[in-house]
N, C-alpha and C positions, 0 to 999 in steps of 0.2 A: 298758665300751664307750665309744668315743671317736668322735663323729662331726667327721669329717673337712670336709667343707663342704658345704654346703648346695646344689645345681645349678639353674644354671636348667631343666634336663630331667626335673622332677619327682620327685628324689627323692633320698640322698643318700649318701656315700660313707663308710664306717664302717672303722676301723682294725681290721684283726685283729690278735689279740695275741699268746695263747700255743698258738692251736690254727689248724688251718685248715678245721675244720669250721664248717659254716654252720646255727644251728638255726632252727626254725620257731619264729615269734612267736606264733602263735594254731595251735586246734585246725581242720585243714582236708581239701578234699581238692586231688591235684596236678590242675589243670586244663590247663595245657602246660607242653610243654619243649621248648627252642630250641635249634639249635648253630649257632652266630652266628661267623661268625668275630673283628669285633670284640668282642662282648661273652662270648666262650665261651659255655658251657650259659647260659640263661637261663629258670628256673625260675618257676611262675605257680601260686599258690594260693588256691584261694577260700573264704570263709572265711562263718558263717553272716550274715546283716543285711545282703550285698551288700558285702561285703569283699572285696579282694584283696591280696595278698601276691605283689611279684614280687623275684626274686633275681637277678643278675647276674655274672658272671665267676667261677662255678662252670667245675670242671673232669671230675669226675664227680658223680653224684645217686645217692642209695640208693635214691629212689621210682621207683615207673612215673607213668605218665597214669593218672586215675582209683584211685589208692591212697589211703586215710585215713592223714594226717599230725596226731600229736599237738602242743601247743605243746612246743616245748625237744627234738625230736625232729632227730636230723641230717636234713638237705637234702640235703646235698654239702657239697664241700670246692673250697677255691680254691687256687691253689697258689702258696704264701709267693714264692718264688722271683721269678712274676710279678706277681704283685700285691699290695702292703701295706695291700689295703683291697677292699669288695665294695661294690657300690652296689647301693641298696635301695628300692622303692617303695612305696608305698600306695595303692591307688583305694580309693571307695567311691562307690557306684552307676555305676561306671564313669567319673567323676572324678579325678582326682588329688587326692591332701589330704596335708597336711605330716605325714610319717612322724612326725618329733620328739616332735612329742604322743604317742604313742602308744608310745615305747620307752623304757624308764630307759636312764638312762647310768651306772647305778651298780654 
């Protein structure tokens, strides 16, 4: 994984490489999903200790609302075509916190 830069909007843009699926970083459950025109689906996971996980410029989702997602589990997929990259969040306790900590890049 390659992250892209870093944004001042909380969170940061990550290069896809050889798939366009999107997996889940932590074990969770889906708490929303959005159809944004700027940012396509935009997917919101909550995770235990006041986590969340939000995904962005998805173009479809495998989950519903309220379905348990495992880590490493597809989300969705973005679609190469429009996007050479997904932008990714973190809150905890309803906060924003720099994703980076918490992802390898390797």
């Amino acid at each position: 994984m390659r992250i892209l830069k870093k944004l001042f909007n909380n969170g940061v843009d990550i290069e896809i490489k050889d798939t366009d699926n999107i997996l889940c970083v932590f074990d969770g459950v889906i708490e929303k999903v959005e159809n944004t025109k700027e940012n396509g689906i935009v997917v919101t996971v909550k995770h235990i200790d006041n986590y969340k996980t939000i995904y962005y410029n998805l173009i479809e989702i495998n989950k519903e609302v309220g379905e348990e997602i495992k880590k490493g589990e597809i989300i969705g997929k973005v679609d190469k075509e429009k996007n050479k990259s997904f932008h990714f969040e973190l809150m905890y306790s309803d906060s924003y916190v720099d994703p980076i900590k918490y992802l390898s890049t390797k």
